[in-house]
FIMI-46217 format. One record per residue (C-alpha): x, y, z; residue number from 1. Coordinates in nm, 3 decimals. Example, Ala and Ser with C-alpha at 12.3 -4.5 7.8 and 13.67 -1.06 7.14 Angstrom:
REM residues 2
<pt X="1.230" Y="-0.450" Z="0.780" n="1"/>
<pt X="1.367" Y="-0.106" Z="0.714" n="2"/>
//
This chain:
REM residues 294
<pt X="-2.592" Y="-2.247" Z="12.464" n="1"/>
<pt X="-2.375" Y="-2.417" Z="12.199" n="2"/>
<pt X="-2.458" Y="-2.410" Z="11.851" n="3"/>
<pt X="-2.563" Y="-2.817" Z="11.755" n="4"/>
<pt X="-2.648" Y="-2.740" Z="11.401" n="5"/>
<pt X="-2.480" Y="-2.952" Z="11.170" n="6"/>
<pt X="-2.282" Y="-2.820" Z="10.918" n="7"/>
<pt X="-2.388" Y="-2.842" Z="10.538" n="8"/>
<pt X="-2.186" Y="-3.109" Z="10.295" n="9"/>
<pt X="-1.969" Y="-2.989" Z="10.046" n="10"/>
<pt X="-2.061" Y="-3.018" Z="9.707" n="11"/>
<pt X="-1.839" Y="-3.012" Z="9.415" n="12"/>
<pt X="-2.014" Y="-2.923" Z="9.083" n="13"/>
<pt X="-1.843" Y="-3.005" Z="8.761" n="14"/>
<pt X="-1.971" Y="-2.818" Z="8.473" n="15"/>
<pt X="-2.072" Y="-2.432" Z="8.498" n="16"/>
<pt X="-2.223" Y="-2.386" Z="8.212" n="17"/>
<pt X="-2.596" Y="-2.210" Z="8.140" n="18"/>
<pt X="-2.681" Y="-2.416" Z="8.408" n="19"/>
<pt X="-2.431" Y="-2.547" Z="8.645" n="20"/>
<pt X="-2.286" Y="-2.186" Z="8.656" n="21"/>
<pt X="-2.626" Y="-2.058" Z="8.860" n="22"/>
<pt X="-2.639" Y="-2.439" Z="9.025" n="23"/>
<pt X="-2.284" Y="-2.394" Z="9.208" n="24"/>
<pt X="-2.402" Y="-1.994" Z="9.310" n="25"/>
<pt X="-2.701" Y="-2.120" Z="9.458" n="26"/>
<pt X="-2.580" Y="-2.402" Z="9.674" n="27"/>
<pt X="-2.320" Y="-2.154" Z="9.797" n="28"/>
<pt X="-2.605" Y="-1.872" Z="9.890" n="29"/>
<pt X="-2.810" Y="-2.141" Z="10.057" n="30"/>
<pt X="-2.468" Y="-2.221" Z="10.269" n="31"/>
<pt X="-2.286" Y="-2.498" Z="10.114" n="32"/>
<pt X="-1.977" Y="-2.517" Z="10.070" n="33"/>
<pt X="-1.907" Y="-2.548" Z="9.727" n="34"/>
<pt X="-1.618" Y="-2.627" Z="9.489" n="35"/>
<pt X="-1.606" Y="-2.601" Z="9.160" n="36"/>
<pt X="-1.445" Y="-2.705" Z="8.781" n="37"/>
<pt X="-1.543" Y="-2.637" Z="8.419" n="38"/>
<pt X="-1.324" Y="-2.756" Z="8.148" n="39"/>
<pt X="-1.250" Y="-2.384" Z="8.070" n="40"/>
<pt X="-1.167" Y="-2.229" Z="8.395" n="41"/>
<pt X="-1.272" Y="-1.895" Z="8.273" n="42"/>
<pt X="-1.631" Y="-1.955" Z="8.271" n="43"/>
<pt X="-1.611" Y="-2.104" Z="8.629" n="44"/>
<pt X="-1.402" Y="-1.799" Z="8.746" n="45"/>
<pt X="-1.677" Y="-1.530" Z="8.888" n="46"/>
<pt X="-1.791" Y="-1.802" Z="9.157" n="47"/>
<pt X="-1.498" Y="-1.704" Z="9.312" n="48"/>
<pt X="-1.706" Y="-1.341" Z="9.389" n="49"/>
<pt X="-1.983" Y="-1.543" Z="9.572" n="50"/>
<pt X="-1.776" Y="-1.773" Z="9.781" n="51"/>
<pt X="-1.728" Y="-2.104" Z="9.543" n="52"/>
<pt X="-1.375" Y="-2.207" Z="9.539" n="53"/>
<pt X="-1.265" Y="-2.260" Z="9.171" n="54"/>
<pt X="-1.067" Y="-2.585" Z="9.117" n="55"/>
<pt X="-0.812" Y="-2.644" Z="8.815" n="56"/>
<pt X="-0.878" Y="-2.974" Z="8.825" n="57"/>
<pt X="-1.208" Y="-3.193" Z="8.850" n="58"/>
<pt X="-1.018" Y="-3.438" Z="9.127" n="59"/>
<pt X="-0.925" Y="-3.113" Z="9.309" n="60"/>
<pt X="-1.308" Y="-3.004" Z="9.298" n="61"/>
<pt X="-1.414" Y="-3.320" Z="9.426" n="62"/>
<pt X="-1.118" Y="-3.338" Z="9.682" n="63"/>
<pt X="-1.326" Y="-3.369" Z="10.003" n="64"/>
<pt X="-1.665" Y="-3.331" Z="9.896" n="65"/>
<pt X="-1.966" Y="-3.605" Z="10.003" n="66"/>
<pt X="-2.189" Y="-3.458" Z="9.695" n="67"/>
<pt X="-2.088" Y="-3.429" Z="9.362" n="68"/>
<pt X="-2.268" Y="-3.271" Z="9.065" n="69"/>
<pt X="-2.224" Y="-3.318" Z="8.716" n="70"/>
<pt X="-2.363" Y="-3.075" Z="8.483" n="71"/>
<pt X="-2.274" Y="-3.072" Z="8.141" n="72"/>
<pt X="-2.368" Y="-3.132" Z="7.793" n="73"/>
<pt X="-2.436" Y="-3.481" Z="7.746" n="74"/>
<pt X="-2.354" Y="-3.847" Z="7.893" n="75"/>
<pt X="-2.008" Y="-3.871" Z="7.728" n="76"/>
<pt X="-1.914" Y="-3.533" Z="7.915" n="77"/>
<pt X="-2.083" Y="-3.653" Z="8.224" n="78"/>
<pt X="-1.810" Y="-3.975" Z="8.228" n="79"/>
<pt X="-1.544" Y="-3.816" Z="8.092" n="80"/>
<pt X="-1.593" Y="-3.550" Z="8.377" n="81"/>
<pt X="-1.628" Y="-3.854" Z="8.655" n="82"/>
<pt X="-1.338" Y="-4.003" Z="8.507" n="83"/>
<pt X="-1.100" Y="-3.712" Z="8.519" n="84"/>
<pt X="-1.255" Y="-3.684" Z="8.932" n="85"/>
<pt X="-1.211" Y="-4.056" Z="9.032" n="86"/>
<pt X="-0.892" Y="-4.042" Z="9.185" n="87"/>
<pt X="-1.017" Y="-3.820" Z="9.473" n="88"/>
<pt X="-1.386" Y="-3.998" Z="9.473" n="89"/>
<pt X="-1.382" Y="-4.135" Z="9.816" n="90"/>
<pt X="-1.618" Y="-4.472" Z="9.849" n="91"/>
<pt X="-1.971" Y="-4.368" Z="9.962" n="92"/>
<pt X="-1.981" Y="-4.057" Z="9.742" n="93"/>
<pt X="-2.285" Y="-3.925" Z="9.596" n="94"/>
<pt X="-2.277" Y="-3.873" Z="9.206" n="95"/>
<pt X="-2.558" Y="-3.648" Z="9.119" n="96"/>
<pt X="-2.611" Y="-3.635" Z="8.767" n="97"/>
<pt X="-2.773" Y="-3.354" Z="8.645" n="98"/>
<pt X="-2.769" Y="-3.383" Z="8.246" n="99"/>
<pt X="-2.967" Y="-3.502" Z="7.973" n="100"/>
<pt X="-2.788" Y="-3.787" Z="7.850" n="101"/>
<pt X="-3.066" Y="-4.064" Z="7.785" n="102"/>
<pt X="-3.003" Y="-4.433" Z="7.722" n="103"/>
<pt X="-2.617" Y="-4.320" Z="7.861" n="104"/>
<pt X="-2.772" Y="-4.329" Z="8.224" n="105"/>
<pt X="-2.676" Y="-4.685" Z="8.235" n="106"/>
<pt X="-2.294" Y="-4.629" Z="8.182" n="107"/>
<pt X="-2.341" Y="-4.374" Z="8.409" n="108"/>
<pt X="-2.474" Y="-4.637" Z="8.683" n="109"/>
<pt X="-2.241" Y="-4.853" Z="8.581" n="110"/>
<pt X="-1.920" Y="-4.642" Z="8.662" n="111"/>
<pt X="-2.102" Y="-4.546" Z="8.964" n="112"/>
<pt X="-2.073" Y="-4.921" Z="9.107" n="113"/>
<pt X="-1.756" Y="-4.979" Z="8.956" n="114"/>
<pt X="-1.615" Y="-4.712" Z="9.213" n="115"/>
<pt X="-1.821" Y="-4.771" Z="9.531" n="116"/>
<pt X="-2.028" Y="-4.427" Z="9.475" n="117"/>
<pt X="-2.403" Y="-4.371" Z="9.501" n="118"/>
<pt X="-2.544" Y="-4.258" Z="9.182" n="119"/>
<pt X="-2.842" Y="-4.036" Z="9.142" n="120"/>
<pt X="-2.996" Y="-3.992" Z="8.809" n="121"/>
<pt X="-3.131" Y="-3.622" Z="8.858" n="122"/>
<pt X="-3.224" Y="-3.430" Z="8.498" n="123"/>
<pt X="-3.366" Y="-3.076" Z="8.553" n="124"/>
<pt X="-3.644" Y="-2.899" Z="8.411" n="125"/>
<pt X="-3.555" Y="-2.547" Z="8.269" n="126"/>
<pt X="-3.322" Y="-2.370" Z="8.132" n="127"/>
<pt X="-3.118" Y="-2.049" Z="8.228" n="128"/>
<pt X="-3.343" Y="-1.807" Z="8.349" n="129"/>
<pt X="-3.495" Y="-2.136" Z="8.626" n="130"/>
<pt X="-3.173" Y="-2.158" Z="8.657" n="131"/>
<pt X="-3.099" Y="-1.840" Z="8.770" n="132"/>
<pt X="-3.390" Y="-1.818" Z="9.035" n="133"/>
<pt X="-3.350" Y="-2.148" Z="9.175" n="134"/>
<pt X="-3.661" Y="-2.294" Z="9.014" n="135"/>
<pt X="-3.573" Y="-2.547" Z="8.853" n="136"/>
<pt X="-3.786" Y="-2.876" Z="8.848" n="137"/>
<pt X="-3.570" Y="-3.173" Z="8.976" n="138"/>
<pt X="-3.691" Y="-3.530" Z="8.849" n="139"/>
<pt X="-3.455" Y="-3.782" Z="9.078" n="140"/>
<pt X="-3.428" Y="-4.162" Z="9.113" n="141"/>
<pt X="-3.189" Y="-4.343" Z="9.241" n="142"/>
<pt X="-3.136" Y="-4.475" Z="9.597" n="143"/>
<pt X="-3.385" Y="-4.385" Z="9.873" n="144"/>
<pt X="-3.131" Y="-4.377" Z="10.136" n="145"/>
<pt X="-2.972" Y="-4.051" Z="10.015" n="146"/>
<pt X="-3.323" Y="-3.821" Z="9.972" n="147"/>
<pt X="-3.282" Y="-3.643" Z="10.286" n="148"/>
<pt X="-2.948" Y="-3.578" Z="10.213" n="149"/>
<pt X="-3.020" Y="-3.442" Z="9.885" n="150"/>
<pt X="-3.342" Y="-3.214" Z="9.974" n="151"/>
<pt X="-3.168" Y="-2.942" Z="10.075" n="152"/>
<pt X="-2.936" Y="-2.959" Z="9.754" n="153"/>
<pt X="-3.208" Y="-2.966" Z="9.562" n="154"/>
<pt X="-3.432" Y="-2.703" Z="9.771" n="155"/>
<pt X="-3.135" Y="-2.502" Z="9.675" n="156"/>
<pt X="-3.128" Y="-2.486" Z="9.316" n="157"/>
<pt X="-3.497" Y="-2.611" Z="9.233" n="158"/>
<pt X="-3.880" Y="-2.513" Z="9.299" n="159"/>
<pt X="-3.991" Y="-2.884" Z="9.316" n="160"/>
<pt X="-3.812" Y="-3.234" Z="9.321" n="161"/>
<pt X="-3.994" Y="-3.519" Z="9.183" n="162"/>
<pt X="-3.841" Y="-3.897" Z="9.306" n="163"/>
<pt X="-3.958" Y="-4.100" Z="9.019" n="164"/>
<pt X="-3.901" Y="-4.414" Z="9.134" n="165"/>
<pt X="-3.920" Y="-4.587" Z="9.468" n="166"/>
<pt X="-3.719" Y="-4.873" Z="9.349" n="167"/>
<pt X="-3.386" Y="-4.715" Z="9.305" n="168"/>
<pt X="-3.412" Y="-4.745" Z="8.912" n="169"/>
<pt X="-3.161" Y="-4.493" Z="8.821" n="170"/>
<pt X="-3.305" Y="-4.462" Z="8.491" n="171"/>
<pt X="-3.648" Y="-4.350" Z="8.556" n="172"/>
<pt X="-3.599" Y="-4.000" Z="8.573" n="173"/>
<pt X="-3.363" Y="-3.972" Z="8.293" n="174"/>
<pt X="-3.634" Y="-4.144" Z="8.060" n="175"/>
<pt X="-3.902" Y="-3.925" Z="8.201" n="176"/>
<pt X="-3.625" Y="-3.634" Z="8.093" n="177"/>
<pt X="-3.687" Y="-3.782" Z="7.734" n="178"/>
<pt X="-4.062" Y="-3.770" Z="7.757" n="179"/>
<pt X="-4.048" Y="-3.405" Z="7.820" n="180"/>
<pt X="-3.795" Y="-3.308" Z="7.560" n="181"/>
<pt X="-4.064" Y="-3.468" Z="7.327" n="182"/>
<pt X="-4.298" Y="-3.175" Z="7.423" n="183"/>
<pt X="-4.081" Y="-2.949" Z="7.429" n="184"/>
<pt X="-3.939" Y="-3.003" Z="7.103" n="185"/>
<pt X="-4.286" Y="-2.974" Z="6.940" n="186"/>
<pt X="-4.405" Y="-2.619" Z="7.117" n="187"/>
<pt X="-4.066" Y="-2.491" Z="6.986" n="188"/>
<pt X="-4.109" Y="-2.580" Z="6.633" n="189"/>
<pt X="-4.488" Y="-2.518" Z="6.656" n="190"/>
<pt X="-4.407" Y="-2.125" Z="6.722" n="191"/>
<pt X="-4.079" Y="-2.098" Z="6.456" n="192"/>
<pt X="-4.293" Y="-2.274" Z="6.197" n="193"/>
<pt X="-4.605" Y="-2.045" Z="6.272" n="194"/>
<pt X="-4.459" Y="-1.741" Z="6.269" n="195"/>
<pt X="-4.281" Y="-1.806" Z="6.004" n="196"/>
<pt X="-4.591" Y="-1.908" Z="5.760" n="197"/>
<pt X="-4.678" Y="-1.514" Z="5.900" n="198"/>
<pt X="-4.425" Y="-1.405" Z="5.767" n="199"/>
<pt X="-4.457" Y="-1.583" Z="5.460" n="200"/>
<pt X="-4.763" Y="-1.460" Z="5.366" n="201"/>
<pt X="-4.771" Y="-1.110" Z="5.535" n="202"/>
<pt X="-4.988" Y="-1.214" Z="5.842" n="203"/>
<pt X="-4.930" Y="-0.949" Z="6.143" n="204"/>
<pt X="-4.737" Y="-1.189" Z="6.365" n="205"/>
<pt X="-4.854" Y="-0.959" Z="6.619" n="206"/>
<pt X="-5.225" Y="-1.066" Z="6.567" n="207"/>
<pt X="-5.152" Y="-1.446" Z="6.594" n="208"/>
<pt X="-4.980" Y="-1.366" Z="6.900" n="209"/>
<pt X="-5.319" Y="-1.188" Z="7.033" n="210"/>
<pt X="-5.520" Y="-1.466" Z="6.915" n="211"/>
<pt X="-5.361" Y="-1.732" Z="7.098" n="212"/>
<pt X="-5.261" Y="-1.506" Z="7.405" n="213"/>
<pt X="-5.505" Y="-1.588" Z="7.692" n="214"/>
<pt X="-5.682" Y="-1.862" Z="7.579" n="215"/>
<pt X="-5.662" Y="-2.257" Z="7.589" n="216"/>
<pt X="-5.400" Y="-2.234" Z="7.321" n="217"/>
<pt X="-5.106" Y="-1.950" Z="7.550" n="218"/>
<pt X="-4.868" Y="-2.071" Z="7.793" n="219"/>
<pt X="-4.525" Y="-1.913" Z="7.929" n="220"/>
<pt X="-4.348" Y="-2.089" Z="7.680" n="221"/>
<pt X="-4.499" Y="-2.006" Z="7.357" n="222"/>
<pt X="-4.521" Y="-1.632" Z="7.530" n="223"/>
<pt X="-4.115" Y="-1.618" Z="7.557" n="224"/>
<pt X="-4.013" Y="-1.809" Z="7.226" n="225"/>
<pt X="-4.257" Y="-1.618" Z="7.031" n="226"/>
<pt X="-4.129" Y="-1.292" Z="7.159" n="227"/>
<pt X="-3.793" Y="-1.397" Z="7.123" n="228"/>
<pt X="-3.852" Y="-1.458" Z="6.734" n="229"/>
<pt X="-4.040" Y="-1.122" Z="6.707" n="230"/>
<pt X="-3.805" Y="-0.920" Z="6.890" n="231"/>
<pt X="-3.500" Y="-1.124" Z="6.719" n="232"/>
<pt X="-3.336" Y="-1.188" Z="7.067" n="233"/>
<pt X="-3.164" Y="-1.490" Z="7.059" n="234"/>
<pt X="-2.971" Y="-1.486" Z="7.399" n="235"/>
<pt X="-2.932" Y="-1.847" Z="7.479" n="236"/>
<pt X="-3.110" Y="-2.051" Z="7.765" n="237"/>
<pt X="-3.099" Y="-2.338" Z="7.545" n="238"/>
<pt X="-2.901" Y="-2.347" Z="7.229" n="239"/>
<pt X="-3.000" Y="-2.496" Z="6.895" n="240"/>
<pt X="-2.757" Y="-2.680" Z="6.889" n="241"/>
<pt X="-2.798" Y="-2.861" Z="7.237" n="242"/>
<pt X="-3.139" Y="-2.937" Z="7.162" n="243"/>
<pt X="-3.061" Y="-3.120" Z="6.858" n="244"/>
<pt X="-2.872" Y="-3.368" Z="7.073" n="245"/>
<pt X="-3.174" Y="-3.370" Z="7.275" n="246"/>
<pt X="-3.371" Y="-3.474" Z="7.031" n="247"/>
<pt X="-3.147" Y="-3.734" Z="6.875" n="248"/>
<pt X="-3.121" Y="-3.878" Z="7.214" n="249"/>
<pt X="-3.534" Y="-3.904" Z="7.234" n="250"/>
<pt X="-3.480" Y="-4.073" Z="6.871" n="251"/>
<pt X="-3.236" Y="-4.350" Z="6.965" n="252"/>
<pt X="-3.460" Y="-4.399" Z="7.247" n="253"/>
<pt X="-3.806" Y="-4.454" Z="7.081" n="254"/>
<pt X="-3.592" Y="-4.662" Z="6.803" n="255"/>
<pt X="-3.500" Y="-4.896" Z="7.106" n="256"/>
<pt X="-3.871" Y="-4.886" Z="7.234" n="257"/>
<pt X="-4.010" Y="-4.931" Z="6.868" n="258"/>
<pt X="-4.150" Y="-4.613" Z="6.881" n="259"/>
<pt X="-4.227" Y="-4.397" Z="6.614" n="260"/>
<pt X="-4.162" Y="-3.984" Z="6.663" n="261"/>
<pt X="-4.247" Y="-3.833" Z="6.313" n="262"/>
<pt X="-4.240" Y="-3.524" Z="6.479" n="263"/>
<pt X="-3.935" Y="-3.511" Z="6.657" n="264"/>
<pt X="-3.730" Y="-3.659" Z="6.368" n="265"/>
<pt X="-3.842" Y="-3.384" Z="6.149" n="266"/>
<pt X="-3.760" Y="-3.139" Z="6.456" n="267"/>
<pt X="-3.444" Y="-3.240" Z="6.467" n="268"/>
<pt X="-3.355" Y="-3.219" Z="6.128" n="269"/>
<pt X="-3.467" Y="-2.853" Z="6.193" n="270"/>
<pt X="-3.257" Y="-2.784" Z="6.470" n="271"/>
<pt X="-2.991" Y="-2.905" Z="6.244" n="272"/>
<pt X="-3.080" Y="-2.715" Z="5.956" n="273"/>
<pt X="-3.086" Y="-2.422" Z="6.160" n="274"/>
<pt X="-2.726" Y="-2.528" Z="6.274" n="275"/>
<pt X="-2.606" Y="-2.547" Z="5.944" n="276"/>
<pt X="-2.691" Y="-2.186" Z="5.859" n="277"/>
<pt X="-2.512" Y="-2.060" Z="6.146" n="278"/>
<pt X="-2.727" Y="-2.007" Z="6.426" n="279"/>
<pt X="-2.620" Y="-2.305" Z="6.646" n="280"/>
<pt X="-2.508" Y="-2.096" Z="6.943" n="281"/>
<pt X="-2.852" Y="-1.931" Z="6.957" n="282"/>
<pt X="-3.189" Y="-2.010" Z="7.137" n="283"/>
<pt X="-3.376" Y="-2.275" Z="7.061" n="284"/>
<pt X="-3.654" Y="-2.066" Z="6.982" n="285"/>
<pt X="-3.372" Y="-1.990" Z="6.675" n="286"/>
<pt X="-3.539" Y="-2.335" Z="6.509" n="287"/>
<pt X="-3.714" Y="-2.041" Z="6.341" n="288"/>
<pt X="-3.458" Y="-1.966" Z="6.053" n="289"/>
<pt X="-3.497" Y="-2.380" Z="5.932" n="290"/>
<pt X="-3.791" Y="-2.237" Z="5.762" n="291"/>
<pt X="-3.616" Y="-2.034" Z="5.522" n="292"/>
<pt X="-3.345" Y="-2.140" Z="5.284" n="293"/>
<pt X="-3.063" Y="-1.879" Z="5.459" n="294"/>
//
C-alpha cells in the first residue's frame, strides 16, 4: 500500500533569536521542512545540527517556501526582513508574523497586499523557556482560509492558538498582544519594586516570598522573577531592554485610544532607567536595579 500522506510545507523563519531560534527547531522536529536566516548568521548556525537549512540570505530562506515566519524585534525589523525576502515571495504566500510590533501591524498588512501574500498577524505568549518546550500561546487573526494550514505550524511551536477574530482583522491579535504586555509590565515591576523596598529596609526577602507563595496573591510568574532577583540570575528570556519597546508600543497605543496608562509610563521609564545603568541585555525581571541610583 502506497504512502498518500501529504507532505508538510516548508517554512522559512526569519529571525532566530530567543525565540525564533527554538521556533525554526521545533517545526523541523515536528517534520517540516524548514529554512532559515538571522541577520547574523552565527546565531542561526546550530539549526544546521537539527536539520534546518541555514540561508545567507532572507530571499534564499524564503526561496520555495508556502509559509513564512517573521520573528524579530519589532515592526520595523519585521518589514525590513519582508523586504530583503520579496524577491523570492511567490503570490499566495503566507506571511506569519510573529512579533510584537503594535500599531505597525497595519504596514505590515499593507505590504502584505501590496505583494499578493496572505498576512497573518500571530504575536506569541512567552518567552524563551515556552519557547523552548513548544508552549507557547499563539493569538492569530487574519484570514480564515489559511487556519488549517497553519494548525499544525502552530501545534508545533505552541500549547494553544487563539484566532481572535473571525473577520480577518489582522490587527486583533496584535492589539490583544498590547493588552497583555500591560499586565505583564505591572507583575514585573510589582516584584523589582517589592523586593527592593526589602531590601531597603532589611525585610527577609525570603519571608515576603513565603507570604505570598501559595495564596491568592503567587503565580508562576512572580515565582520565577522573584527568584531570579534573589538568586541574581539574569539569563535573558526577555531583555530589559526589549520590554521597554514593549511598553512604549502599549503607550503610543493608549495615546491613540485616549487612554491613560500611569502605570506603564512609569514602567517604562524603569525599564529605561535600568537600561541606562547597564543592565539592558538582562531579564526583565532586571527592572529591579531602577530602584536604586547605580
Amino acid at each position: 500500500m502506497s504512502d498518500t500522506t501529504a507532505p508538510q510545507p516548508t517554512v522559512a523563519v526569519l529571525g532566530t533569536g530567543v525565540i525564533g531560534f527554538p521556533v525554526a527547531r521545533n517545526l523541523a522536529r515536528a517534520g517540516f521542512p524548514v529554512r532559515a536566516w538571522n541577520r547574523t548568521r552565527g546565531k542561526a548556525e546550530p539549526l544546521t545540527a537539527h536539520g534546518v537549512h541555514v540561508a545567507d540570505t532572507a530571499a534564499e530562506a524564503v526561496d520555495g517556501a508556502s509559509i513564512v515566519l517573521t520573528v524579530v524585534k519589532d515592526g520595523p525589523a519585521a518589514l525590513e526582513a519582508v523586504t530583503a525576502a520579496a524577491p523570492s515571495l511567490a503570490e499566495g504566500t503566507v506571511w506569519v508574523q510573529l512579533s510584537t510590533v503594535g500599531d505597525a501591524v497595519d504596514t505590515l498588512a499593507g505590504f502584505a497586499r501590496e505583494h499578493g501574500l496572505v498576512f497573518v498577524d500571530a504575536p506569541v505568549q512567552g518567552t524563551r523557556q515556552p519557547a523552548e518546550q513548544g508552549r507557547l500561546i499563539v493569538m492569530a487573526a487574519g484570514a480564515p482560509s489559511v487556519r488549517d494550514t497553519l494548525t499544525p505550524v502552530f501545534d508545533a511551536i505552541g500549547k494553544r492558538t487563539l484566532w481572535v477574530a473571525d473577520d480577518g482583522d489582522s490587527g486583533a491579535a496584535s492589539r490583544l498582544k498590547l493588552v497583555l504586555n500591560t499586565w505583564v509590565i505591572a507583575l514585573t515591576h510589582g516584584v523589582g519594586e517589592a523586593l527592593a523596598l526589602a531590601e531597603g529596609l532589611g525585610v527577609d526577602p525570603g519571608h515576603f516570598i513565603e507570604v505570598v507563595s501559595g495564596g491568592p496573591m503567587d503565580n508562576g510568574y512572580f515565582q520565577g522573577k522573584s527568584a531570579a532577583v534573589i538568586s541574581g540570575d539574569y539569563t535573558t528570556s526577555f531583555s530589559v531592554d526589549n520590554a521597554a519597546k514593549d511598553a512604549r508600543l502599549v503607550l503610543e497605543a493608549a495615546r491613540r485610544a485616549g487612554v491613560r496608562m500611569d502605570t506603564v509610563e512609569a514602567g517604562h521609564a524603569r525599564f529605561v532607567r535600568a537600561s541606562e545603568l547597564g543592565h539592558g541585555d538582562k531579564d526583565m525581571a532586571a527592572g529591579y536595579f531602577a530602584s536604586f541610583d547605580k
